[in-house]
C-alpha positions in Angstrom: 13.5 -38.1 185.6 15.2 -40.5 183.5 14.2 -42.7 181.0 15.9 -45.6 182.6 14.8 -46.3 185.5 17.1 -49.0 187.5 14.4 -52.3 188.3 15.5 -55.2 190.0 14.9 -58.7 187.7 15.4 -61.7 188.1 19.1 -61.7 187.5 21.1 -59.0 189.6 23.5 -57.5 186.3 22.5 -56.4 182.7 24.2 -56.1 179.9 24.5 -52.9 178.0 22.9 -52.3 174.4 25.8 -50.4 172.8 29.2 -49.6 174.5 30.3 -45.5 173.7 33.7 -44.8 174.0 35.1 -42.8 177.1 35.2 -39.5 174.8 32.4 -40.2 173.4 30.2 -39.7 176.4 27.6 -36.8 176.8 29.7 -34.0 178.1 28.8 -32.9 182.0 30.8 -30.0 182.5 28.0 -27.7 182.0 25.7 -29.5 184.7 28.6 -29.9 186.8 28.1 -25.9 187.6 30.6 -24.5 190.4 28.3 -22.5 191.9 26.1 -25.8 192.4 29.1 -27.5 194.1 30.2 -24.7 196.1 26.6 -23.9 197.1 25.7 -27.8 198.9 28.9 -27.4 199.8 28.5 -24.5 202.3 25.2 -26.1 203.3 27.1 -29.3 204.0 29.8 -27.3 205.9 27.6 -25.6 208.2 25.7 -28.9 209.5 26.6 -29.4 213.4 28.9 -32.8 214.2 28.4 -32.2 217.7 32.4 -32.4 217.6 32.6 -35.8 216.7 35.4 -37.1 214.0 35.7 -40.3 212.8 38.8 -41.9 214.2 38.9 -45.5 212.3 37.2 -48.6 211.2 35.7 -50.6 214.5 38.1 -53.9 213.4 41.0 -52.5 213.4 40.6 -51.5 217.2 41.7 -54.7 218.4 41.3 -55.8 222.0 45.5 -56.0 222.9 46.9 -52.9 221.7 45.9 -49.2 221.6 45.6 -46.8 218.4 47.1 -43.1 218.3 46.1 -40.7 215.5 46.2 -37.0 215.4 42.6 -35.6 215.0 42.3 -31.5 213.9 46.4 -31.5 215.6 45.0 -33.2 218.7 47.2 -36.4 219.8 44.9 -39.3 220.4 45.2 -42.6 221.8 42.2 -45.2 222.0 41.8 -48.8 222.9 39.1 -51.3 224.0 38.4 -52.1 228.0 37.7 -55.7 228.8 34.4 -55.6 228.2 35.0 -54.3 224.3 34.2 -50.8 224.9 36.1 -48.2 223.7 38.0 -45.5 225.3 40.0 -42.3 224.7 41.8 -39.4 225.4 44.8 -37.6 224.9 47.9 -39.7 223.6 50.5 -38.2 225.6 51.0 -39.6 228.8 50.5 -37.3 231.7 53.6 -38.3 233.4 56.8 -37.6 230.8 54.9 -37.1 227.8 55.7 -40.9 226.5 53.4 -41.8 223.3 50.7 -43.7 224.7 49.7 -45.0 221.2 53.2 -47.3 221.5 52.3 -48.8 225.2 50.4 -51.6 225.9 46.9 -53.2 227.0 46.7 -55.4 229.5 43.1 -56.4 230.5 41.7 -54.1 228.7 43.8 -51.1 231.0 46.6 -48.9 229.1 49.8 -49.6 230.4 52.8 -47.1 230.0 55.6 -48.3 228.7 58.4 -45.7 229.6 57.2 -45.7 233.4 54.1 -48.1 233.8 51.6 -45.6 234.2 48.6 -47.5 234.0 44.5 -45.9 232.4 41.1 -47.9 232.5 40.1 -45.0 230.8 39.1 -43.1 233.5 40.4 -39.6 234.8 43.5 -40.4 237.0 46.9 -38.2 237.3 46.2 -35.2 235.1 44.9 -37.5 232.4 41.2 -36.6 231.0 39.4 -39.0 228.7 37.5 -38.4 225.3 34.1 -39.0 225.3 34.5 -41.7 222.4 31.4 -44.3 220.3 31.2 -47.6 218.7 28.8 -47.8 215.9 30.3 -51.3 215.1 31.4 -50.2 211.7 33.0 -47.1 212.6 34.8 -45.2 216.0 34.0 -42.2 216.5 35.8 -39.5 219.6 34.4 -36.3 220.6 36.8 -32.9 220.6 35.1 -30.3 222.2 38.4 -27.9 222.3 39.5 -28.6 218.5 35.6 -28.8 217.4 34.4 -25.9 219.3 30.2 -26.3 218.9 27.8 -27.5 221.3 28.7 -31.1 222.4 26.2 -34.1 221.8 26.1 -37.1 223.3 26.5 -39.4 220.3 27.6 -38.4 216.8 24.9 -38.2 214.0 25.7 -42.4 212.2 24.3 -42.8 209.0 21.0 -45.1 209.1 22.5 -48.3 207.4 21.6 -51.9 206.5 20.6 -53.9 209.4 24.0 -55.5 210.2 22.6 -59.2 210.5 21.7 -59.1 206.6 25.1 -56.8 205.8 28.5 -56.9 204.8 30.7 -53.8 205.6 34.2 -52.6 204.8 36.1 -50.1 205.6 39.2 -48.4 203.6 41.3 -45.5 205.1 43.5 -43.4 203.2 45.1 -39.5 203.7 45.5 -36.8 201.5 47.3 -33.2 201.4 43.8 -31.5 201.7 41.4 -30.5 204.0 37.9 -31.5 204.5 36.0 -29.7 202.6 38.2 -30.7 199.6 36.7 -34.0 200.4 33.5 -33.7 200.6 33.1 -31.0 197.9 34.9 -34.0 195.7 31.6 -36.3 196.8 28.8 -33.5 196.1 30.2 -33.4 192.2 28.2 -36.9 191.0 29.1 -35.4 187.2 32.7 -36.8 187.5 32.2 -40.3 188.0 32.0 -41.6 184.6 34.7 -39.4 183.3 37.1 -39.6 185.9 36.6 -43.4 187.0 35.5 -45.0 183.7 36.6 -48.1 185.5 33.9 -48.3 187.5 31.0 -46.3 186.2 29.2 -45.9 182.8 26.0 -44.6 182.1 25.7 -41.9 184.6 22.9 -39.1 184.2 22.3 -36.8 187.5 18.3 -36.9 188.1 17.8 -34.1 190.6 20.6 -31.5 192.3 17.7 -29.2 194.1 18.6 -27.4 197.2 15.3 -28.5 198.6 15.7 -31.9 199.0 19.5 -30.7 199.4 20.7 -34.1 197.3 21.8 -35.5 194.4 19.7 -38.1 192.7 21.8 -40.3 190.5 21.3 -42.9 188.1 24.3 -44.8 187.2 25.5 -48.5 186.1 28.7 -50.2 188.2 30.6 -51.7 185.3 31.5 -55.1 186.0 33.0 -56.8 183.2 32.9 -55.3 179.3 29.4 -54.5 178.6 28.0 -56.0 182.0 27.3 -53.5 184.6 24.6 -53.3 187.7 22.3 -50.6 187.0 21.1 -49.0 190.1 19.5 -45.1 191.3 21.4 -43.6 193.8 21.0 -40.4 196.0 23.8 -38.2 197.9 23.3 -36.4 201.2 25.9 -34.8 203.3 24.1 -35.0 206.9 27.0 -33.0 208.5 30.2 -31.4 207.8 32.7 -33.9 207.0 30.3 -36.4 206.0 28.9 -37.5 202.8 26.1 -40.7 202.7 25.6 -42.4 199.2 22.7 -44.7 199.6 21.3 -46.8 196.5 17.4 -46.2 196.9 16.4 -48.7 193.8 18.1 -51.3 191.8 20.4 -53.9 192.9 21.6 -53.7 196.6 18.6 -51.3 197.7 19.2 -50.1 201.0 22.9 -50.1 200.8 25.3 -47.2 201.7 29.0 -45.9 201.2 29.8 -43.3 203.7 32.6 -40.6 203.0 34.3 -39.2 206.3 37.0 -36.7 206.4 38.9 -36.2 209.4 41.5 -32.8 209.6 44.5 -34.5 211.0 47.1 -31.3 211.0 50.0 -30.2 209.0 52.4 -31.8 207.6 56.7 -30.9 207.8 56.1 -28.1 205.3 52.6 -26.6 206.7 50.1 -28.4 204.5 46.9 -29.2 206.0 46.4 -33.6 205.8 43.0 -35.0 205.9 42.3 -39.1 206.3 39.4 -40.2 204.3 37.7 -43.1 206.2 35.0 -44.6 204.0 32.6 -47.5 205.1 30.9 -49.7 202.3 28.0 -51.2 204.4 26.8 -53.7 201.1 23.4 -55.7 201.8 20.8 -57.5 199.2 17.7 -59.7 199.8 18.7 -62.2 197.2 19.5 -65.6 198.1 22.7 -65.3 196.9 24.1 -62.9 199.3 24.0 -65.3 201.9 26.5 -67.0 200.9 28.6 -63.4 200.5 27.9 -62.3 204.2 29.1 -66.4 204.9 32.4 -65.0 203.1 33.2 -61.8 204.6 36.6 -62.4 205.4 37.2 -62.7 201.6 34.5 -60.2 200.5 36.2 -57.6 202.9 39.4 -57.3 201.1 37.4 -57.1 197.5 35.3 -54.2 198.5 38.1 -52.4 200.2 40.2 -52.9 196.9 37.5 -51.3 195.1 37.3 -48.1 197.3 40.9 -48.0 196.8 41.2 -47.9 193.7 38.7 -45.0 193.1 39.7 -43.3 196.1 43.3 -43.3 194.3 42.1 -41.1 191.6 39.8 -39.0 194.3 42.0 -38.2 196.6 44.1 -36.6 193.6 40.6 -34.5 192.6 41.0 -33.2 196.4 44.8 -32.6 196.7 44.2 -30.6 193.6 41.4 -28.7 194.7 43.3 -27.9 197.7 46.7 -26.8 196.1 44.4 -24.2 193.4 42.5 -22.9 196.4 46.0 -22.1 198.3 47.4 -20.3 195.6 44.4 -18.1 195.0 43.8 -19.7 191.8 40.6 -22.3 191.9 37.9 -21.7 189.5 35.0 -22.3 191.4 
């Protein structure tokens, strides 16, 4: 274990002893071992989803209109009944073919807009509905043809903050990779202070056993100049296109980002494009953070920046991942 050990005081930040300069840092290319990666990677990859893909944050599926995405080169349409609860299936309508995603909801019923088919999300004319989940961060649909393993009845959510003490955000992005260029990117904790120096200082990787199949992490969020949050961290992937970073002491104990990468198809020139959806679901016990939750709709925009900005740089580490495998020429 490591020297440092992340304790929560009586203030939440700290304030570093010395500063080292970015090339200065303990190397952690030699920890960092390929095989490692590769190696949590297949375990990762072989986990079950029950063919459930994360389709998009819970807010952004708003009550009047519907939401169309193309899941593993299925077309998808989804929207909210009147009672709130999601529904979907296939986003071509069953009549002409018209993009269901571009109609409208009326009453919580999807309304055609070429001929005025109309779907409560039911089976009717041809058309065959999704099984689909609201985790209230998250949306989840079900693709038994595209996922091809046995079916369960609810995808496998992350355990997460209790809501009522929590703030969550969600930030979507795509990339030219595929999923497991994703995810492989997450099971590589070594990066972080070198690639995003922005963010993170002072990281040192505790424990990357394959029996515990995680990565225990201690690392220091870098707020301003020499003031960070120290906190311990550890990374699980629970199934295939999923990885869970939850901080288990420190500042924000309890608290989890969530990677999800969902295949979306090719592109015009044959590349495969993944969307990475990930939810920050931030929660605290100190007073303070009352008055965060009381902010949300501020807060919201903040944290999403922040997984921006690192997923900016990320989703390069994938697309580049991706582009070596292709051409037969990826190191690891």
């Amino acid at each position: 274990m490591s020297a440092r050990t992340p304790r929560r005081g009586r203030f939440p930040l700290a304030l570093r002893g010395s500063s080292v300069a970015w090339e200065r840092q303990r190397p952690t290319w030699r920890e960092a071992r390929p095989g490692l990666i590769a190696d949590a990677l297949k375990r990762a990859t072989a986990r079950p989803s029950g063919n459930w893909y994360v389709l998009c944050a819970a807010r952004d599926l708003v009550a009047d209109r519907p939401r169309g995405l193309t899941v593993a080169g299925e077309e998808v349409v989804a929207w909210r009944g009147a009672d709130g609860r999601v529904h979907a299936g296939p986003g071509a309508c069953p009549h002409l073919g018209a993009p269901l995603a571009q109609s409208r909801v009326r009453c919580g019923t999807l309304v055609c807009h070429w001929h005025g088919l109309a779907l409560d999300g039911g089976p009717f004319a041809g058309w065959e509905p999704f099984p689909a989940y609201d985790d209230g961060v998250l949306v989840w649909v079900r693709l038994d043809r595209s996922g091809g393993e046995e079916p369960t009845e609810r995808p496998a959510v992350p355990v997460r903050p209790d809501p009522a003490g929590a703030v969550a955000a969600v930030w979507s992005g795509v990339g030219v990779c595929e999923p497991e260029d994703v995810v492989a990117n997450r099971l590589d904790p070594w990066h972080g202070a070198w690639f995003h120096p922005y963010s993170f200082v002072d990281l040192t990787v505790l424990d990357a056993g394959a029996e515990a199949d995680c990565f225990l992490v201690d690392v220091s969020f870098r707020l301003a100049g020499r003031v960070v949050v120290p906190v311990r961290a550890r990374f699980t992937a629970p199934g295939p296109r999923t990885v869970v970073m939850e901080i288990v002491e420190g500042e924000g104990l309890g608290s989890v980002v969530e990677t999800h990468a969902t295949p979306l198809g090719q592109d015009d020139r044959g590349r495969p494009r993944t969307a990475v959806v990930e939810a920050v679901v931030a929660a605290s016990d100190r007073p303070g953070f009352g008055v965060a939750r009381a902010a949300a709709p501020l807060v919201r925009p903040l944290m999403k920046a922040a997984a921006g900005r690192l997923w900016r740089d990320d989703l390069a580490y994938a697309e580049r991942r991706w582009e070596l495998r292709s051409e037969g020429r990826f190191p690891g």
